[in-house]
N, C-alpha and C positions, 0 to 999 in steps of 0.2 A: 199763244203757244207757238213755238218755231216748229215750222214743218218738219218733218220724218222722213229722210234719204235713205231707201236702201239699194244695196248694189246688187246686181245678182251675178252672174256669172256669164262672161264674154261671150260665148258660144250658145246660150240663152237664144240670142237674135237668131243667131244658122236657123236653129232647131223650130223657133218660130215661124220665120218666113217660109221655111220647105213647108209647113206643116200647111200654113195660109194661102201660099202662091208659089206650088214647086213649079209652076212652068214659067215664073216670069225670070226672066236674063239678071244673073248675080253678077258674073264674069265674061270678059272679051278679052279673050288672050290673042296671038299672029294664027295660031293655027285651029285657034278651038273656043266655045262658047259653052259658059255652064249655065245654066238653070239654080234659082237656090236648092229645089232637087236632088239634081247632080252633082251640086258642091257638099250638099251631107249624107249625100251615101257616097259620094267619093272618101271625106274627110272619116266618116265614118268606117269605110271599107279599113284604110289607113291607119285609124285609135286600132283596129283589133291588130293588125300586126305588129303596134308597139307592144303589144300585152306577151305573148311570146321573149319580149327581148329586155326583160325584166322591169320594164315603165310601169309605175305603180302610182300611186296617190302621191304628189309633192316632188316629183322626179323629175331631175331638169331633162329638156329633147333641145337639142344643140338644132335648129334647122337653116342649112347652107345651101341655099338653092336660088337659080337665079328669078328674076321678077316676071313670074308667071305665074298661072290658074297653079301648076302644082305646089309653088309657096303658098297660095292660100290655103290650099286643101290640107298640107302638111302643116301650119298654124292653127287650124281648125281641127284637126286631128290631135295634135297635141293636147289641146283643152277638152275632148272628148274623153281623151284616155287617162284624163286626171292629172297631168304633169303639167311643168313650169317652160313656157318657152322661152328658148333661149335663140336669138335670131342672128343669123351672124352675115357681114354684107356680103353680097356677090363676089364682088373681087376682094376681098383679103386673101393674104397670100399663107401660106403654111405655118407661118412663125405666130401671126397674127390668130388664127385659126386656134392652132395649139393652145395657146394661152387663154383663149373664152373657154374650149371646152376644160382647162386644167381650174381654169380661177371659178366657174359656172357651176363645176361640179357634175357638166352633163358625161352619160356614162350613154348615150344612145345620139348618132349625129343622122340627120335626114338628110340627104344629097344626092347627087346620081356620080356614079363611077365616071363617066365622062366628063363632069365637072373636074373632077379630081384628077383626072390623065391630064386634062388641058392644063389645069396649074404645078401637076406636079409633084401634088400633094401627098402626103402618107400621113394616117389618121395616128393616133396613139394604140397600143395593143390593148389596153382596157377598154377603150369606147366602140361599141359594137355599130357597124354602118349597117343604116337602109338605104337601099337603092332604090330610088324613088321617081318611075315616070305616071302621068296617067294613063288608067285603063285602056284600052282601044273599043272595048266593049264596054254599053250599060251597064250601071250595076244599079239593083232596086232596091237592097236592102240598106233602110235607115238604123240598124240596128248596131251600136255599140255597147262597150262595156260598164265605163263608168265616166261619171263626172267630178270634175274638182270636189270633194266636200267639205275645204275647212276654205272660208269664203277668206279668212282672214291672210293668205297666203298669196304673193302675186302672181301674176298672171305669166306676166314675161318678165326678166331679167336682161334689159336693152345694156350694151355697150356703145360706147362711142367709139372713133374713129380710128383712136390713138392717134393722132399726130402730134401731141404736147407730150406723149410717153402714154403708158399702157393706165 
């Protein structure tokens, strides 16, 4: 008999290791250290404010943030609150930006305002922005809303680079 692969759901691991070792180090950002912990009740803080802003089961979250603990947390949040991540690279620039979240279908962008001053940028009037730093303070509750439930849907929807064309 061939062996039996199942998958289970990305965010599975978070919720295990907090659960096993919230004090051992998940993250080392310039200014800050997460705990696996800290990275899901952060990520977790995070899934309930996409709930408010219409993220539902299968929903793309466009997330544009540079390569820090708040990307993770915001990748992690997304799969908490049941949506499809949509990752879009640090420096792309407005025109580039535009067209993942038009072609992705994401209708929710994670980023911080200050990202967006420095490029320039203006989002689409459909796609509602979070502003997105971490906490300055603890947060304890591991408690989110929901998880992906139809296993057969992915996880992320990855772009490329565009440099041969979009």
């Amino acid at each position: 008999a061939e062996p039996v692969t199942t998958f289970g759901r990305i965010e599975d691991d978070l919720v295990e290791r907090a659960k096993w070792g919230s004090d051992s180090l998940a993250l080392v950002g310039e200014s800050n250290r997460l705990t696996y912990g800290e990275l899901l009740a952060h990520a977790a803080h995070l899934s309930r404010e996409l709930s408010p802003l219409g993220v539902t089961s299968g929903e793309r979250v466009c997330v544009y943030l540079d390569k820090t603990p708040e990307a993770v947390v915001a990748l992690y949040a997304t799969w908490l609150a049941g949506a499809i991540l949509v990752p879009a690279h640090e420096d792309l620039h407005e025109r580039q930006l535009w067209h993942i979240l038009e072609h992705s279908g994401s209708r929710v962008l994670v980023t911080s305002v200050r990202k967006l001053t420095r490029f320039g940028i203006k989002i689409p009037d459909h796609v509602r922005l979070l502003d997105y730093s971490l906490p300055k303070t603890p947060l304890g509750n591991h408690e989110f809303n929901k998880r992906r439930s139809n296993l057969s849907e992915p996880a992320a929807i990855l772009y490329t680079s565009g440099s041969t064309g979009r």
